[in-house]
C-alpha positions in Angstrom: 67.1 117.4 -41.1 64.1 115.5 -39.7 62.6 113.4 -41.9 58.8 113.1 -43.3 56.7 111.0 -40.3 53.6 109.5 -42.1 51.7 109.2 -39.1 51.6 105.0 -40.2 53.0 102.2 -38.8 54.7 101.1 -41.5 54.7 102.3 -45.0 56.2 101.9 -48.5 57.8 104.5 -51.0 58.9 103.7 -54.2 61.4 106.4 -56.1 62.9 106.7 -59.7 66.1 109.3 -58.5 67.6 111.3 -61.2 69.9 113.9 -58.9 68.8 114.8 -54.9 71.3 116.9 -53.0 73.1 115.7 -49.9 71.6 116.0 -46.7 71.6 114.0 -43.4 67.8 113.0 -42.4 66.7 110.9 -39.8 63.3 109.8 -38.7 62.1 107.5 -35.8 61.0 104.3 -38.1 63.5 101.7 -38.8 64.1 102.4 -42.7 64.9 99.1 -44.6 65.9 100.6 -48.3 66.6 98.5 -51.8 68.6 100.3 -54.4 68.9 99.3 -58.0 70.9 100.5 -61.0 72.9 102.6 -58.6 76.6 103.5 -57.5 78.1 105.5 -54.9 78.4 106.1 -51.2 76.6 105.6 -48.1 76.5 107.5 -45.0 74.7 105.0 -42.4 75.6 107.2 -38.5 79.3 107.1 -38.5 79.8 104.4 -41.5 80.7 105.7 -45.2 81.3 102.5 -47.3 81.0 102.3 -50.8 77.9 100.5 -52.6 77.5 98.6 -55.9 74.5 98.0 -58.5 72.5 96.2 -55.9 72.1 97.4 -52.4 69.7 96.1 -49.5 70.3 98.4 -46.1 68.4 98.5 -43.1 68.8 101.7 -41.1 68.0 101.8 -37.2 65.5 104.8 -36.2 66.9 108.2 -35.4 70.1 106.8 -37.2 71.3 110.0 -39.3 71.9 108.4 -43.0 71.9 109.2 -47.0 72.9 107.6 -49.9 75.1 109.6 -52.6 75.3 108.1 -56.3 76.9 108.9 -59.8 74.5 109.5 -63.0 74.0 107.1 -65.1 76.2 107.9 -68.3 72.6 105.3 -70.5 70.2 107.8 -68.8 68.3 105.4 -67.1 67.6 106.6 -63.7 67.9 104.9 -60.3 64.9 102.9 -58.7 64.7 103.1 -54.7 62.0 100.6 -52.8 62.0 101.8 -48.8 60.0 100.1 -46.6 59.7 102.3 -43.4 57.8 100.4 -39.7 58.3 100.9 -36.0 59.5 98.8 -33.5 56.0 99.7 -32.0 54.1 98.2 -34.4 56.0 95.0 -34.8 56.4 94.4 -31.0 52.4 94.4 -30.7 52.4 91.8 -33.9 54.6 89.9 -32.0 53.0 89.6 -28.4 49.4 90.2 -30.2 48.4 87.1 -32.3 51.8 87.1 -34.2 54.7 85.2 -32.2 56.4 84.3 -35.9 57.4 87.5 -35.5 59.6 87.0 -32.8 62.7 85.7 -34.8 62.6 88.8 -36.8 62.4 91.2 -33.4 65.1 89.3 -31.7 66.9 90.5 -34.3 66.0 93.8 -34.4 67.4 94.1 -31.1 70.7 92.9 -32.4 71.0 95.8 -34.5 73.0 98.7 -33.8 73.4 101.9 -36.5 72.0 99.6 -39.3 72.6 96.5 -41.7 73.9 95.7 -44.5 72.4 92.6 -46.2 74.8 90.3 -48.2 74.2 90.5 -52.9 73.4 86.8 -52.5 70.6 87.5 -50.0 70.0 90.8 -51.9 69.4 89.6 -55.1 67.1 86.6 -53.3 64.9 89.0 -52.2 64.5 90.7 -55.4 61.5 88.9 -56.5 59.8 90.0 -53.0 60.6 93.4 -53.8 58.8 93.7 -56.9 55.7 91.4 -55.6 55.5 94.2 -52.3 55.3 97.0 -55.1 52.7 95.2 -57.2 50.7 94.2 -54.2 48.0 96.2 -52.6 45.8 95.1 -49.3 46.6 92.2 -47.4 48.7 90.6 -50.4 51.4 93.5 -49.7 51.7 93.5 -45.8 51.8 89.3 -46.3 55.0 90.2 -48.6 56.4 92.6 -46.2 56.6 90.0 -43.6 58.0 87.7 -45.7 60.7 89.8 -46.6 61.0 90.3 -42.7 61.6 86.7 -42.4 64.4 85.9 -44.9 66.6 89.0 -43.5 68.0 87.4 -40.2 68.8 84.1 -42.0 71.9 86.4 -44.3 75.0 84.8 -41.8 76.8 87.1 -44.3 75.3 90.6 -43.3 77.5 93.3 -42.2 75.9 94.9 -38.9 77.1 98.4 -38.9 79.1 99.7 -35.2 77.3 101.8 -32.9 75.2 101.6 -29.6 71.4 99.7 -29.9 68.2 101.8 -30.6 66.7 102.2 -26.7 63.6 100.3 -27.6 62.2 104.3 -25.4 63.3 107.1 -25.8 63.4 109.7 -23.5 61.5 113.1 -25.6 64.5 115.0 -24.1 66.9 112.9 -26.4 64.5 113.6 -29.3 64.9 117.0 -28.8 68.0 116.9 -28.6 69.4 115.1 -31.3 67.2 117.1 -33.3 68.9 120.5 -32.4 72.6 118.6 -33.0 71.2 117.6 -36.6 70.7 121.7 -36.9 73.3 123.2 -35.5 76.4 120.4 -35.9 78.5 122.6 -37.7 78.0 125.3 -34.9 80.0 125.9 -31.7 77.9 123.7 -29.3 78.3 122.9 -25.6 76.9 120.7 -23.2 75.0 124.1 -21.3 73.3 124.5 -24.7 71.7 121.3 -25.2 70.5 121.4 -21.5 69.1 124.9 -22.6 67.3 123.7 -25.0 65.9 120.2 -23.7 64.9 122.4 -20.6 67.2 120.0 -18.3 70.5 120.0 -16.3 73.8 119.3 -17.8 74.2 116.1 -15.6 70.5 115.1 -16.7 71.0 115.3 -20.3 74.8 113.9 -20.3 73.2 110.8 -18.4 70.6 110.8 -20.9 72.4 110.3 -23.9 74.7 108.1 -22.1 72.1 105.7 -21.2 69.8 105.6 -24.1 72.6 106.0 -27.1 75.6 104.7 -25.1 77.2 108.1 -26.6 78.2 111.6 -25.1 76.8 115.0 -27.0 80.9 114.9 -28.1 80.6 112.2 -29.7 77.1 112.4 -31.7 78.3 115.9 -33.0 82.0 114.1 -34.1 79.6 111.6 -36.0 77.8 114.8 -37.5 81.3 116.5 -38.9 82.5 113.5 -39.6 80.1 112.2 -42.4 79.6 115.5 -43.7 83.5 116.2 -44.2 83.4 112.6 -45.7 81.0 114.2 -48.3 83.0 117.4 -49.1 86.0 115.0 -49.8 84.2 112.9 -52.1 82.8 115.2 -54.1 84.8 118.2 -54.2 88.2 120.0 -54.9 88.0 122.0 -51.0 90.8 122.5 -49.2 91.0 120.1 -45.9 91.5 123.0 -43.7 87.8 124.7 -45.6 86.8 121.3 -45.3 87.3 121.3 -41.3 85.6 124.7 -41.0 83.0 124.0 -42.8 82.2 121.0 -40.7 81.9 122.8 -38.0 85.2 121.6 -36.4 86.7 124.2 -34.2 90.3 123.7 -35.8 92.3 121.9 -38.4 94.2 119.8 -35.8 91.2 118.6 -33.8 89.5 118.1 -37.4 92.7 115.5 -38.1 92.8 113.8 -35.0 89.1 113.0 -35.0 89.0 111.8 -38.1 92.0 109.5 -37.8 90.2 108.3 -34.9 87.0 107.7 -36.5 88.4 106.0 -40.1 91.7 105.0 -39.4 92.9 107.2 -41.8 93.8 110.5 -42.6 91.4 113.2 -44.5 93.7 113.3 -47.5 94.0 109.6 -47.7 90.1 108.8 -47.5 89.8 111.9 -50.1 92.1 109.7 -52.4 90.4 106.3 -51.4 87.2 108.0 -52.7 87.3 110.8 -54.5 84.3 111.1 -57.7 86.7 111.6 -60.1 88.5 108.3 -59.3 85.5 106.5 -58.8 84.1 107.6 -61.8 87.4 106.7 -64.1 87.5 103.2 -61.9 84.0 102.1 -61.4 82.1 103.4 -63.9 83.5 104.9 -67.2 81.4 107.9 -68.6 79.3 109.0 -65.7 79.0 112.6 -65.5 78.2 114.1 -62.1 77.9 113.3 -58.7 74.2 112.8 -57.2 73.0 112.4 -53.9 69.6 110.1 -52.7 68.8 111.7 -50.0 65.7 113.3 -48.1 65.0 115.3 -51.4 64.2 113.1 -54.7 63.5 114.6 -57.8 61.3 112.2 -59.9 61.7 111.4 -63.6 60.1 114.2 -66.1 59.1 115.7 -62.7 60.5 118.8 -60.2 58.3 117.0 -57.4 60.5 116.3 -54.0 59.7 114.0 -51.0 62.0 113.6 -47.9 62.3 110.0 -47.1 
């Protein structure tokens, strides 16, 4: 799903999770997230990696992504900062008045799917963190940029595989990787995405070869893929109702794609993974397995948001 634009050039959220579904969202801001008190898995395009206590990510824009965690077994719920700007707006800082910028947007362009920032220059940040949420007016956006300027200097960040963000994008490849984010775990073909961005088939292949460095067979394999990841984590389905329910056309092409894609097979990453394991290993008396996602559902509150 698409999700929530607020019509801002940059703007800050700040969530206590107690249980959100699963869902892949995307949105066109680069989404720079801090998690606290939390433990589970995270979905960043076609990277599922595990994540700890502590966990500073940056997200590139229209990167699908979510964040899946166990309960807490003390109650306490999990606290989620996200700081969400455009390259937009920080590429007129930068050539408008604000050339200490241009470190941090060198960077930027560096990045691919995402980031993963290092604990030591997580926990560094920390203080930053809960300055930005204290702030208001100019004290907040001077925090923001500080935090902007300590995040290129982690040597020990882990940039996340994938083609660069086209710094454009052409409103056809909007349109289209919105209607792949809909129907993924439909029978698609290339005829119907040229339907629907109101383009040839040649157009809209070159399209998303030249602005995601990907083919339409590829995005939707990055689709199925994540979402299989999450029916092996977190339930007992069958890998063949796992494959269907993906969306992928047959058991076989479901293994090979996979194998491709994680170097391992379905049953093995299901082991790897699995809650139950997880929750006997990493984290003794947790009950169930939550999702931060688009949807939160706030403490003593039904209330949701997509982020």
């Amino acid at each position: 799903m698409v999700g929530q634009t607020f019509g801002q050039r940059w703007h800050y959220q700040h969530l206590l999770v107690e249980r959100v579904p699963f869902a892949w969202h995307y949105h066109p801001e680069y989404e720079l997230t801090l998690t606290r008190r939390a433990r589970g898995m995270r979905y960043v395009g076609g990277d599922v990696a595990p994540f700890g206590e502590l966990d500073l990510t940056l997200v590139a824009p229209n990167q699908a992504h979510t964040w899946q965690a166990q309960s807490r077994a003390d109650g306490q719920t999990q606290e989620v900062q996200v700081i969400f700007f455009t390259r937009e707006w920080l590429e007129q800082l930068t050539t408008g008045g604000l050339p200490e910028l241009t470190g941090f947007a060198d960077w930027l362009r560096k990045v691919q799917q995402g980031v993963v920032m290092s604990e030591s220059c997580t926990r560094q940040l920390l203080p930053l963190f809960d300055e930005l949420h204290q702030s208001r007016g100019l004290d907040r956006l001077s925090c923001l940029l500080r935090i902007f300027g300590q995040l290129p200097r982690d040597q020990a960040a882990r940039l996340i595989g994938g083609a660069p963000s086209p710094e454009y994008q052409d409103k056809r490849v909007e349109t289209a990787l919105a209607w792949l984010h809909e129907h993924y775990r439909e029978p698609v073909t290339l005829a119907d995405l040229a339907q629907v961005t109101r383009s040839s088939e040649a157009t809209i292949k070159r399209l998303l070869r030249e602005q995601l460095q990907d083919s339409m067979t590829g995005l939707l394999a990055q689709l199925r893929i994540g979402h299989a990841c999450n029916l092996l984590i977190t339930t007992q389905m069958p890998i063949q109702l796992v494959a269907e329910e993906s969306g992928f056309p047959s058991p076989s092409h479901f293994y090979k794609q996979f194998g491709l894609a994680k170097a391992m097979s379905p049953a093995a990453f299901r082991k790897r993974y699995h809650l139950r394991r997880a929750m006997q290993e990493d984290a003794p008396g947790m009950q169930s397995a939550l999702v931060r996602t688009g949807v939160a559902l706030h403490t003593g509150q039904q209330k949701s948001r997509i982020i």
